[in-house]
C-alpha positions as CSV (number, residue, x, y, z in Angstrom):
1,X,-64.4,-73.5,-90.6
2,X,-64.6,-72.4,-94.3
3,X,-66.0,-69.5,-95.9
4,X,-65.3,-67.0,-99.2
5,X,-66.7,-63.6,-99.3
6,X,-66.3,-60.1,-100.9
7,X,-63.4,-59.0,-100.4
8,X,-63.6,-55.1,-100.0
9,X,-66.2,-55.9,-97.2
10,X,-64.0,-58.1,-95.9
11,X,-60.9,-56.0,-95.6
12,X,-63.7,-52.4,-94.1
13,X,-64.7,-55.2,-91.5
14,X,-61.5,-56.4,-90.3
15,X,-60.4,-53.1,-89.8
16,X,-63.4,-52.4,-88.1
17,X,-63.4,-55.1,-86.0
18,X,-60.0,-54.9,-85.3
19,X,-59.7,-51.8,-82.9
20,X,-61.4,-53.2,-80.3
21,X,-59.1,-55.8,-80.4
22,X,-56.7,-55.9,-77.2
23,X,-52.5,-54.1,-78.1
24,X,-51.5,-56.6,-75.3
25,X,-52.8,-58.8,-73.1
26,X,-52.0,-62.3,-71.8
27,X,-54.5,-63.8,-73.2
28,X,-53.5,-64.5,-77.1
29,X,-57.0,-64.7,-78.1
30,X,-58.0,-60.9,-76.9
31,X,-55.2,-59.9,-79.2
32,X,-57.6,-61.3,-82.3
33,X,-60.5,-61.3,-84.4
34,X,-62.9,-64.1,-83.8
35,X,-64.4,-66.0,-87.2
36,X,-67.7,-67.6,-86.7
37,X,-69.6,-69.0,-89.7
38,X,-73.3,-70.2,-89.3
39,X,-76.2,-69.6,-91.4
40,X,-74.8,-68.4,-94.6
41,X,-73.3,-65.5,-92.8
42,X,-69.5,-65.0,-90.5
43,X,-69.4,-63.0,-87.5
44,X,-66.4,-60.7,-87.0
45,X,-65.7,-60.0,-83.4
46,X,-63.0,-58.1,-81.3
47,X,-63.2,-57.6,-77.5
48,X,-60.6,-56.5,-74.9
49,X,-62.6,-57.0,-72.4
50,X,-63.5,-53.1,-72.0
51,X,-65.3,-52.7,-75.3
52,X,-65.8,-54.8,-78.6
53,X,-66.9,-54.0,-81.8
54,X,-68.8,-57.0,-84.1
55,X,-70.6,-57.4,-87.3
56,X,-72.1,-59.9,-89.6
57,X,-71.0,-60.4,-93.8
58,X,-73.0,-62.9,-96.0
59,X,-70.8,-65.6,-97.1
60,X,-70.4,-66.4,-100.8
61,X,-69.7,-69.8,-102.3
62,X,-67.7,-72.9,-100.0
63,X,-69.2,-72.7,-96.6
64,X,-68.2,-74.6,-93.3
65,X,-69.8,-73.9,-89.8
66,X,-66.9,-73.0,-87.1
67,X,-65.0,-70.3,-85.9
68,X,-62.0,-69.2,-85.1
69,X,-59.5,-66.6,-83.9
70,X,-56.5,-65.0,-86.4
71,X,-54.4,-62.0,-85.2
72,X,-55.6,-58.9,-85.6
73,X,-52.5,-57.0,-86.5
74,X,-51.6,-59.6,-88.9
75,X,-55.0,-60.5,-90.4
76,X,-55.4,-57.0,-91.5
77,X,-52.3,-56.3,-93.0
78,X,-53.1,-59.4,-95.0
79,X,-56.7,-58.4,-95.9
80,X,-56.1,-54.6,-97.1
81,X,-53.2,-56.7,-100.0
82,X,-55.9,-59.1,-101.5
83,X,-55.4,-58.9,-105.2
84,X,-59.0,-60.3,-106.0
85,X,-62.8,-59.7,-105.8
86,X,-63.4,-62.9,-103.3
87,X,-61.6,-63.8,-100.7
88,X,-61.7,-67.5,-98.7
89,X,-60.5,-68.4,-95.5
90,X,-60.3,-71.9,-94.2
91,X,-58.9,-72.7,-90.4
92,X,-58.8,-76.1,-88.5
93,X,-58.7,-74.0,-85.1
94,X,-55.0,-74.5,-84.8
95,X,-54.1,-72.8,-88.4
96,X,-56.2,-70.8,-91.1
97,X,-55.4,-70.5,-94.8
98,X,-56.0,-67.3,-96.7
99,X,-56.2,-67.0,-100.2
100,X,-57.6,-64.8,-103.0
101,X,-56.7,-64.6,-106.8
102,X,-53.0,-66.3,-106.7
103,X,-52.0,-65.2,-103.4
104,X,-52.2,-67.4,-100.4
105,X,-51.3,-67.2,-97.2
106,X,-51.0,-69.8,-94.0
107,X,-50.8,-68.2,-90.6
108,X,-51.3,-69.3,-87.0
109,X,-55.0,-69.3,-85.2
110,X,-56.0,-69.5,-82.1
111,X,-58.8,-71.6,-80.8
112,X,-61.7,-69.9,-80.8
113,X,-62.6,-71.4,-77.3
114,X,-59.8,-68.8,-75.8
115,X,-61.8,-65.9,-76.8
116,X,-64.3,-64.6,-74.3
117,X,-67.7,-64.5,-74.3
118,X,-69.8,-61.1,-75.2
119,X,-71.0,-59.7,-71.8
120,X,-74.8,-60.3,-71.2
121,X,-76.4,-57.0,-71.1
122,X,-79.3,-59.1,-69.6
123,X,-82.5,-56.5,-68.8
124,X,-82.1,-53.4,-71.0
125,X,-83.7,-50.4,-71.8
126,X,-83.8,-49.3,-75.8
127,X,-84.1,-46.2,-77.0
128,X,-83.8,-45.2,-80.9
129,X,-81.4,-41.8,-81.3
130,X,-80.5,-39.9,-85.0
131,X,-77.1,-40.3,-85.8
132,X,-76.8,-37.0,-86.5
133,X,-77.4,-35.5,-83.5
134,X,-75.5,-38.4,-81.3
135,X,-72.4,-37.7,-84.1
136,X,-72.6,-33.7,-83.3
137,X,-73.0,-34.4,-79.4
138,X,-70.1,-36.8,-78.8
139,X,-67.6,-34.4,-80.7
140,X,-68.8,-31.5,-78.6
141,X,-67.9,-33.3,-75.0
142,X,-65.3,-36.1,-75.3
143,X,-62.9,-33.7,-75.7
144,X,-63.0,-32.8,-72.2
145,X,-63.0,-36.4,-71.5
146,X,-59.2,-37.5,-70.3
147,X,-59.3,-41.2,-70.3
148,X,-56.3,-41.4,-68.2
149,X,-57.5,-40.1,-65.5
150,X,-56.4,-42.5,-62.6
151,X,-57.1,-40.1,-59.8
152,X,-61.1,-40.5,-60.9
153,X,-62.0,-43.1,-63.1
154,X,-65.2,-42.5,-63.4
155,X,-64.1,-39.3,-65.3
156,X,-62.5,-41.5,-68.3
157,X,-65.9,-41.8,-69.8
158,X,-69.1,-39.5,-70.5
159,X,-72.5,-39.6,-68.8
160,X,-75.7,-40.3,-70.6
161,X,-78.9,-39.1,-69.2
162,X,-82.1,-40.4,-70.8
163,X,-85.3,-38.4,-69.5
164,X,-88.2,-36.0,-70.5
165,X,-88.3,-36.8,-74.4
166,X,-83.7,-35.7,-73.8
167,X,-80.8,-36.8,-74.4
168,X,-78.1,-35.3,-72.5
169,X,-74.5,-35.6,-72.9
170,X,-71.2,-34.6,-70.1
171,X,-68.2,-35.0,-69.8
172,X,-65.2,-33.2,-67.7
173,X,-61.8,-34.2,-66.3
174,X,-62.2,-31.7,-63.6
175,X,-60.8,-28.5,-65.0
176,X,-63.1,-28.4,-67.8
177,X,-66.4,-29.7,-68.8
178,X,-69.1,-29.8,-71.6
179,X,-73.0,-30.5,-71.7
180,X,-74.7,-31.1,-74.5
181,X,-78.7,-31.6,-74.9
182,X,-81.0,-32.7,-77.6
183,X,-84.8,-33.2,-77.7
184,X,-84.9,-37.3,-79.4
185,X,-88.7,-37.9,-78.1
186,X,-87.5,-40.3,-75.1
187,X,-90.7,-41.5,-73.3
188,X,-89.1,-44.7,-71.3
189,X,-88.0,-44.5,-67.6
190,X,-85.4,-42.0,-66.9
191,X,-81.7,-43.5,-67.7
192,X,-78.4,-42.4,-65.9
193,X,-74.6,-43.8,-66.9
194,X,-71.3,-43.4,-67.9
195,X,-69.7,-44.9,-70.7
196,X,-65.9,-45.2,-71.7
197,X,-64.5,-42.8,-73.8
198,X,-62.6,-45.1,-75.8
199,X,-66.4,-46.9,-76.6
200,X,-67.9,-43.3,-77.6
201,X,-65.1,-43.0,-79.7
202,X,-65.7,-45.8,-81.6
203,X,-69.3,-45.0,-81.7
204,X,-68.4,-41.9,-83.3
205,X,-66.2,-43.5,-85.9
206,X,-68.3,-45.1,-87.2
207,X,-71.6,-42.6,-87.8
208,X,-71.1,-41.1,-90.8
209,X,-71.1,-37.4,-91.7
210,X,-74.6,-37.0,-93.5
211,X,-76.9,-38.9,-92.2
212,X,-80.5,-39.1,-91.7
213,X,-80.9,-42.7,-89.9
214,X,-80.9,-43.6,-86.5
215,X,-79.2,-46.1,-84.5
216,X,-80.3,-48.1,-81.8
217,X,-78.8,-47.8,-77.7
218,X,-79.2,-50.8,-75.5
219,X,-78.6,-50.3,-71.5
220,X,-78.5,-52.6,-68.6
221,X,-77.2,-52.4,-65.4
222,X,-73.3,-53.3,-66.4
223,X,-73.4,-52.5,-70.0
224,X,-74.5,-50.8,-73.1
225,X,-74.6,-51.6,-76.4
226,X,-74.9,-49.2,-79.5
227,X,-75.9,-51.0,-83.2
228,X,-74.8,-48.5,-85.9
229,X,-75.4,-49.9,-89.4
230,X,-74.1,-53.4,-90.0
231,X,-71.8,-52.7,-86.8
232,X,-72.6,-53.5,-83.2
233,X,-70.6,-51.7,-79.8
234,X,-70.7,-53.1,-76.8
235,X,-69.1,-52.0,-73.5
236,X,-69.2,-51.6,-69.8
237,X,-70.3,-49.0,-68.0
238,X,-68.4,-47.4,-65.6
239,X,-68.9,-47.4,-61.6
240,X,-69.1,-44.2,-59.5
241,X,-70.5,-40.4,-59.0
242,X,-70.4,-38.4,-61.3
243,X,-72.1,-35.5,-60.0
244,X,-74.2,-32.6,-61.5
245,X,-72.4,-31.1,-64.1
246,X,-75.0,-28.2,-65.1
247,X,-75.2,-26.8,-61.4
248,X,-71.7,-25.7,-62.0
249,X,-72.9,-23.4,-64.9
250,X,-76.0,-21.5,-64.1
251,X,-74.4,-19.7,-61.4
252,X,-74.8,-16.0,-61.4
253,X,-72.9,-14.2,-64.1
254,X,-72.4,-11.0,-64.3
255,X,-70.4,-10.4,-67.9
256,X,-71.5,-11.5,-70.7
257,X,-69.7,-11.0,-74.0
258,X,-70.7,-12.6,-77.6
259,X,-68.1,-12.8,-79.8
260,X,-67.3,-14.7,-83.1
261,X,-65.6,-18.4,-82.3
262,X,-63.4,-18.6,-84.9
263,X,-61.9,-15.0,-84.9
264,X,-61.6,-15.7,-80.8
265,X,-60.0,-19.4,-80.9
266,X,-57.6,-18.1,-83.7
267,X,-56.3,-15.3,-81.5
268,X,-55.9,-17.7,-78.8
269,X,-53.6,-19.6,-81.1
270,X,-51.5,-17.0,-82.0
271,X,-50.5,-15.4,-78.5
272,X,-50.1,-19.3,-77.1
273,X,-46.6,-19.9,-80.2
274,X,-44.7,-18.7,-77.2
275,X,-46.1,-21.5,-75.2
276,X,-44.3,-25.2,-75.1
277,X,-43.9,-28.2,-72.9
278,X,-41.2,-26.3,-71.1
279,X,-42.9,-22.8,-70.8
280,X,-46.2,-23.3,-69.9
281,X,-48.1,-20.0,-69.1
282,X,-51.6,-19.2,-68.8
283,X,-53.1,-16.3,-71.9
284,X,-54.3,-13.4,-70.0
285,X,-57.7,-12.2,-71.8
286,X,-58.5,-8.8,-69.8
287,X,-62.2,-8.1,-71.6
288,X,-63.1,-4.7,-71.9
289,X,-66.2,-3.1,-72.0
290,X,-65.0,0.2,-73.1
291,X,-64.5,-0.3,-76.7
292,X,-65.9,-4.1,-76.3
293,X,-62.6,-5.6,-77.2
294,X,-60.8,-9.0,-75.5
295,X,-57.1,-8.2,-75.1
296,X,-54.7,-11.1,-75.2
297,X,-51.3,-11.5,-73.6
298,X,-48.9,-14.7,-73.4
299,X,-45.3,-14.1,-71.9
300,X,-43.1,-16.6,-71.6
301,X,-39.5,-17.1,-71.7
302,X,-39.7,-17.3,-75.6
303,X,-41.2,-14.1,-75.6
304,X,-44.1,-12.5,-76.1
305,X,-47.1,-12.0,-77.5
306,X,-50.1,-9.9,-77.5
307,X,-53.9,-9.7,-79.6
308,X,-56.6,-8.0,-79.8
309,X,-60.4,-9.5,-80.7
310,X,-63.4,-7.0,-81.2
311,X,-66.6,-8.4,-79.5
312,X,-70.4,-7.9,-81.1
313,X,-71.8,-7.0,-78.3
314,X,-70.3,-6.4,-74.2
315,X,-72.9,-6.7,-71.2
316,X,-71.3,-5.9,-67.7
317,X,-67.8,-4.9,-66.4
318,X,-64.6,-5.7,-67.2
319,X,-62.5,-8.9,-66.0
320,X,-58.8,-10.5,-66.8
321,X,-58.5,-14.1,-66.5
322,X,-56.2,-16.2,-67.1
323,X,-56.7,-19.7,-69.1
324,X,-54.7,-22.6,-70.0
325,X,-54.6,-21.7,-74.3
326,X,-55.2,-25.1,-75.3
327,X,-58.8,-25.7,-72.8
328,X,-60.3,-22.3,-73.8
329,X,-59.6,-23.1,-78.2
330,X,-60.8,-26.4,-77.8
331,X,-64.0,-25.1,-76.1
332,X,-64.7,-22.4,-78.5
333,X,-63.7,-24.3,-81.8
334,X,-66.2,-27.1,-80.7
335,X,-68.9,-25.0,-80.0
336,X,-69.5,-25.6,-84.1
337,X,-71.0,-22.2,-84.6
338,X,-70.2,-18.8,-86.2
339,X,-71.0,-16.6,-82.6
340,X,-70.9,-17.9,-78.8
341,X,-71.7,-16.3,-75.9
342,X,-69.0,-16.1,-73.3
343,X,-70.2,-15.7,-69.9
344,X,-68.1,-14.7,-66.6
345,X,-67.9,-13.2,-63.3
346,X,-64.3,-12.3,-61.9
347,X,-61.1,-13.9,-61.9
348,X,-61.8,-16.6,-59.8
349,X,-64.6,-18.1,-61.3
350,X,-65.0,-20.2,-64.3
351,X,-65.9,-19.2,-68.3
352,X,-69.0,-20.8,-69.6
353,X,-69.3,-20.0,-73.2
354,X,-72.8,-21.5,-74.5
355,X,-74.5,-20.7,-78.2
356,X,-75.7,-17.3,-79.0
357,X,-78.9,-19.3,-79.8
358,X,-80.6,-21.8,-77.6
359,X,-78.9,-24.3,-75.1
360,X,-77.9,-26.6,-77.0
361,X,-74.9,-27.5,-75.6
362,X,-72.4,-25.4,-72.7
363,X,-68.7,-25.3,-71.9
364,X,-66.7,-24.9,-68.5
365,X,-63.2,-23.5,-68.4
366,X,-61.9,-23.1,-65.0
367,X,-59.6,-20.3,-64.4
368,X,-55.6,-20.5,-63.9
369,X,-54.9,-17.9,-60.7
370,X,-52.4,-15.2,-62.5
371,X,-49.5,-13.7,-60.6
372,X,-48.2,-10.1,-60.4
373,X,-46.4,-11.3,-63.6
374,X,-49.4,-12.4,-66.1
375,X,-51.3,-9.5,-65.4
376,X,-51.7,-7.7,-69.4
């Protein structure tokens, strides 16, 4: 195998390419990057068997069909160094030799016959989605993804629901969850799934900020694959129930604040300093419709602290909750919008805070019982 190609490109897709590729396994190969040059182009590839992330470059001058596999962690601490516009890379299977300007190095490869095969998504239903909106969507749900959740796996990853001209995005590790819906003019056979966290991730990483393109979402019964640019993720999907998120929030509430997210989320912050791994307490919020105010409390044995947040408008009675600090700002500073609506019932029950526009999207925070000693 022999190639040369740009360099810069090289170097953005090794490190691409790269993070898919295993931290350990005992399999050498799943710890690399495969080379494969055919065609006037080389395929980057890296797979841990979970997820992999490939692309194609066109190759530029000296050219040799064959492939090969160079580790990861060492190939791109090479790559990022290169002193000059083109780089070349030329392996027997056994060994590869990099060079570019006067640099050259010679480094162990593995035989690209160790690396496994992509996963055959076999029959699959496509569906074209904006990058914009998918971008928007997974940052306002992974986060309540935990994917190391051992107790229920199928709550490491998010579920995708295709249907009705929608796409609609949950995720939860059972203590707090988030929905998020957009209209992408879906007219195939309704779609159901869960994909890793770890894949969406990547996914999101590489959408960029401003964009107006779409990208394009394979599924078939074990896996998915999701071609971004140049860049193609693949992955498996993951087995199991993972139930009806949205019944959980349209139960029947009977407060309903709005309130400004920021201002909220940045009180939050400030009462929780007295909170650490070692004194973990919930942050009281007793909301008040007289004066339509939220109250804050944290006590620990650091101390204490208390804040006060002024609502924009107060509909029903008055509740305290309490919440774990960290759940309720990540909820409210991923809502991505200047007001929310917060909507509760009593102590007991969980928060939903949702836009103060629309339904775009919805967030679950279950409740932490207080004691006689929280109470504000």
């Amino acid at each position: 195998m022999r190639f040369a190609c740009n360099t810069k490109e090289l170097s953005k897709a090794c490190q691409t390419v790269s993070r898919a590729a295993a931290k350990s396994a005992n399999v050498q190969a799943l710890l690399g990057v495969k080379f494969s040059v055919a065609d006037g182009r080389v395929g980057l590839c890296g797979y841990n068997l979970q997820f992999g992330i490939s692309t194609l470059l066109p190759v530029a001058g000296a050219e040799e069909d064959g492939d090969t596999v160079i580790e990861a962690k060492t190939l791109c601490n090479i790559v990022k160094k290169l002193p000059a516009v083109s780089t070349s890379i030329y392996s027997d299977g056994n060994a590869a030799t990099i060079e570019s300007g006067n640099a050259q190095y010679k480094i162990s490869a593995i035989p690209a016959i160790e690396f496994p095969e992509a996963p055959d998504v076999g029959d699959i239903t496509s569906v074209q989605i904006p990058q914009r909106a998918l971008k928007d969507m997974l940052h306002q749900t992974l986060f309540a993804v935990n994917e190391a959740n051992t107790l229920r796996p199928v709550y490491t990853g998010a579920q995708l629901k295709l249907a009705d001209g929608n796409l609609q995005i949950c995720g939860t590790d059972g203590f707090r969850a988030a929905t998020c819906k957009e209209p992408i003019g879906y007219e195939g056979k309704p779609i159901d799934c869960v994909i890793p966290k770890n894949s969406l991730l990547e996914v999101e990483r590489l959408l960029p900020d401003n964009c107006g393109d779409t990208l394009m979402l394979a599924i078939g019964a074990r896996h998915a694959v999701f071609t971004v640019g140049d860049y193609q993720v693949f992955t498996r999907l993951l087995d199991g129930e993972f139930g009806d998120i949205s019944k959980v929030m349209t139960q029947n509430f009977t407060t309903s604040i709005k309130v400004n997210a920021r201002d909220f989320a940045d009180s939050v912050g400030r009462v929780s300093v007295v909170v650490n791994s070692r004194f973990r307490t919930p942050v009281v919020c007793s909301f008040k419709h007289n004066g339509g105010t939220i109250h804050l409390q944290c006590a620990t044995q650091l101390g204490k602290a208390e804040d006060t947040v002024h609502t924009a408008d107060f509909q029903g009675g008055d509740v305290e909750i309490g919440f774990n600090p960290q759940y309720l700002a990540d909820a409210l500073l991923h809502s991505d919008c200047d007001e929310v609506q917060l909507q509760l019932t009593d102590p007991l029950r969980p928060l939903v805070v949702r836009p103060d526009d629309g339904d775009s999207f919805a967030f679950l925070v279950l409740p932490v019982r207080l004691k006689a000693g929280n109470a504000a």
